[in-house]
C-alpha positions in Angstrom: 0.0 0.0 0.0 1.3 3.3 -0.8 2.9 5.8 1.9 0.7 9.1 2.0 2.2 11.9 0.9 4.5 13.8 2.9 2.7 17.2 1.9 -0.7 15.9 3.8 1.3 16.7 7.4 2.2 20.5 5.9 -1.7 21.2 4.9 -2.7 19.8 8.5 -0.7 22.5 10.5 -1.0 25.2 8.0 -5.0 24.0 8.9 -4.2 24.2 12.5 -2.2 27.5 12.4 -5.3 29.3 10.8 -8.1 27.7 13.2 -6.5 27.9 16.4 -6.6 32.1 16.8 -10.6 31.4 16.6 -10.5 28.0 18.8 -7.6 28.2 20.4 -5.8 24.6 21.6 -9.1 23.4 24.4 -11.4 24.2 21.4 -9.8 22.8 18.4 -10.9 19.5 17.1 -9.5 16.9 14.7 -12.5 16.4 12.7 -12.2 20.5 11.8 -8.5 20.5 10.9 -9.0 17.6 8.5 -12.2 19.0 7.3 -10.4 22.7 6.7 -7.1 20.9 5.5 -9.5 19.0 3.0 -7.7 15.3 4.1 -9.3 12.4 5.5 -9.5 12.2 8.8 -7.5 9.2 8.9 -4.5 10.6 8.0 -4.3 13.4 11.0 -3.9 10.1 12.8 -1.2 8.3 11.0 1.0 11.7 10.9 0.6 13.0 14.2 -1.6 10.1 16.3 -2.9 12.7 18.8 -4.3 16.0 19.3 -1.5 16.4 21.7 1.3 15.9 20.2 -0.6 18.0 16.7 -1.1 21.2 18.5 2.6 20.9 20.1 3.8 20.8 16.8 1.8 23.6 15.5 2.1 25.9 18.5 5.7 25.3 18.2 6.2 26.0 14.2 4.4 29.2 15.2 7.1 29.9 18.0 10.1 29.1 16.0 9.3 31.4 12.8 8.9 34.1 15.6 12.3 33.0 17.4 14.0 33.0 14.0 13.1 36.4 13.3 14.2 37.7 17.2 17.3 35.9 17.1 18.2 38.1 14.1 16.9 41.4 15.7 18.5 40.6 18.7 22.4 39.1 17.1 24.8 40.9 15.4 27.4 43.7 16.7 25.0 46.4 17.5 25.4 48.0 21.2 23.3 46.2 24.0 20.8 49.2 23.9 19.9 49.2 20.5 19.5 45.4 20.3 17.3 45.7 23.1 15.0 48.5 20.9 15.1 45.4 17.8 14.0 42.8 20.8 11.1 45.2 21.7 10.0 45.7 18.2 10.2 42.4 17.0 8.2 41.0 20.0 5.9 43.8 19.8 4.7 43.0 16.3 4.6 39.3 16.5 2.1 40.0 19.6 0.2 42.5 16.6 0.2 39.6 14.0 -0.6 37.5 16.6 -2.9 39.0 19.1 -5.6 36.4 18.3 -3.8 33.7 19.2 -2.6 35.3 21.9 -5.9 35.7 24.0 -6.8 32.0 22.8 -3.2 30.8 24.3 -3.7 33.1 27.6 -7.3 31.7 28.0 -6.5 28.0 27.7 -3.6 28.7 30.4 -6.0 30.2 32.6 -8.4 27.2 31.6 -5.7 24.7 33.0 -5.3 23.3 29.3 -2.6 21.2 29.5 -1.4 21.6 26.2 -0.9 25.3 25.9 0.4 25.3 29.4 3.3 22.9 28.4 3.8 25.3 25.2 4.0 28.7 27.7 6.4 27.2 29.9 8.5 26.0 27.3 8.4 29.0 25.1 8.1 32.4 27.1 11.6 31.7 28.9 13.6 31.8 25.4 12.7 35.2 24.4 12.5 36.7 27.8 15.8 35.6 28.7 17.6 37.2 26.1 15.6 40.5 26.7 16.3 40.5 30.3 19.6 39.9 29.2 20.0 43.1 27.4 18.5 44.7 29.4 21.0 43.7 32.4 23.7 44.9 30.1 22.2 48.1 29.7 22.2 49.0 33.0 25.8 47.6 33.6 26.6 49.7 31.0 24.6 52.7 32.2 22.3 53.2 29.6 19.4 52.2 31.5 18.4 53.2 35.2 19.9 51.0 38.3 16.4 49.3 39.1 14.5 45.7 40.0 14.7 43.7 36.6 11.4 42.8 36.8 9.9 46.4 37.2 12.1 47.3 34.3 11.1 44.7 32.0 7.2 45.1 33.0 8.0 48.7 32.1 9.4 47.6 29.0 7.1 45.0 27.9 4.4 46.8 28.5 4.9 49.4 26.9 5.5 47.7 23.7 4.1 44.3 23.6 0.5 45.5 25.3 -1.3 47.8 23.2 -1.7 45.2 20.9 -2.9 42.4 22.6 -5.4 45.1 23.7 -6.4 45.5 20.1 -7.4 41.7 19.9 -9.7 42.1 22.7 -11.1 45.3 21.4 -11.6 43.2 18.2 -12.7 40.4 19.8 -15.6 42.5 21.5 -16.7 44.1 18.7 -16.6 47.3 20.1 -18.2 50.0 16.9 -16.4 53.0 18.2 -13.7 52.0 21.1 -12.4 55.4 22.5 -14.4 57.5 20.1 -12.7 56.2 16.7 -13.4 53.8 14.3 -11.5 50.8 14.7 -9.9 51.2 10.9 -8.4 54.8 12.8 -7.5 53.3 15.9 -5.7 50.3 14.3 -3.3 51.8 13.2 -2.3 54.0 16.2 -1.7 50.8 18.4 -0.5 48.4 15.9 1.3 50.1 12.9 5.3 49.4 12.6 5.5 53.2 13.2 3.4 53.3 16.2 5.5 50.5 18.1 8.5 52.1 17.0 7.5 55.6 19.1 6.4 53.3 22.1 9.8 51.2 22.2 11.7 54.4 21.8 9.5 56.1 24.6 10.1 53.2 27.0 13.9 53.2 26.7 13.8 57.2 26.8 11.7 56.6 30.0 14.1 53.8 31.6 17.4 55.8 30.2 19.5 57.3 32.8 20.2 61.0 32.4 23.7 62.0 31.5 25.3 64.5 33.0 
């Protein structure tokens, strides 16, 4: 009998990487992903055997084109402080393109969903270390202010990443008018590259010792 094709494993996660902003992991079934993937059901089971082990291996192609992209922003012979601006930016517009799945992730964690709790614990230290890193060096360096790391890097992160994830839930509540604009006006003043840009650049002004 003939092997199935190698592809059929590609269509199921790009399947799962579209459904699981809307479902997240609790609510995604197998029966969906082979329907949207167009394959028969039979062979989600013979390529990945379990839901389990499918959304790890979606959740964490998702992760890696995101690390991939970090790594780069974050690498290179650039001075601590201005990698730490690229770390900012890159992680706040994968939480932009990502908002969605975002809220889906943080409500299965909040849900006890074993899955996506297994995925956060694995993932979030990988990204947060290197920023707290830099941002360590900064302040060795005296770039940035003597304080607690994790005040600074709330400071930080919140600054940059937040906004948009606020945008999903605006989205997500279908709010007509959310502070008095229209959300194709307010869009863009969280979430465009320029926007994040003036929030990274006002949270490192913020957190940037004086010199004298």
């Amino acid at each position: 009998m003939p092997r199935p094709s190698r592809s059929t494993d590609k269509l199921l996660i790009q399947a799962g990487r579209k459904l699981l902003p809307e479902t997240g992991v609790s609510g995604l079934t197998l029966r969906r992903v082979a329907l949207a993937a167009k394959v028969n059901l039979g062979m989600f089971h013979y390529h990945f055997g379990s839901k389990r082990e499918f959304s790890r291996r979606v959740l964490q192609e998702i992760y890696e084109d995101f690390f991939k992209d970090f790594s780069t922003e974050t690498g290179g012979p650039a001075a601590p402080k201005e990698r730490l601006r690229r770390a900012l930016g890159a992680l706040a517009r994968f939480a932009r393109d990502n908002r969605k799945l975002i809220l889906a992730i943080v409500r299965d964690v909040m849900e006890g969903d074993a899955e996506a709790t297994e995925f956060a614990k694995a993932s979030i230290p990988r990204h947060m270390e290197i920023i707290a890193g830099l941002v360590r060096e900064c302040q060795r360096r005296g770039d940035l202010k003597e304080m607690p790391l994790p005040l600074a890097m709330s400071f930080l992160l919140g600054a940059a990443a937040m906004p948009n994830v606020a945008m999903g839930v605006i989205e997500r509540s279908k709010a007509k008018r959310p502070f008095g604009l229209a959300p194709d006006v307010l869009f863009p003043l969280f979430s465009s590259d320029k926007s994040i840009a003036v929030r990274v650049d006002l949270a490192l002004a913020a957190l940037s010792r004086s010199k004298t």
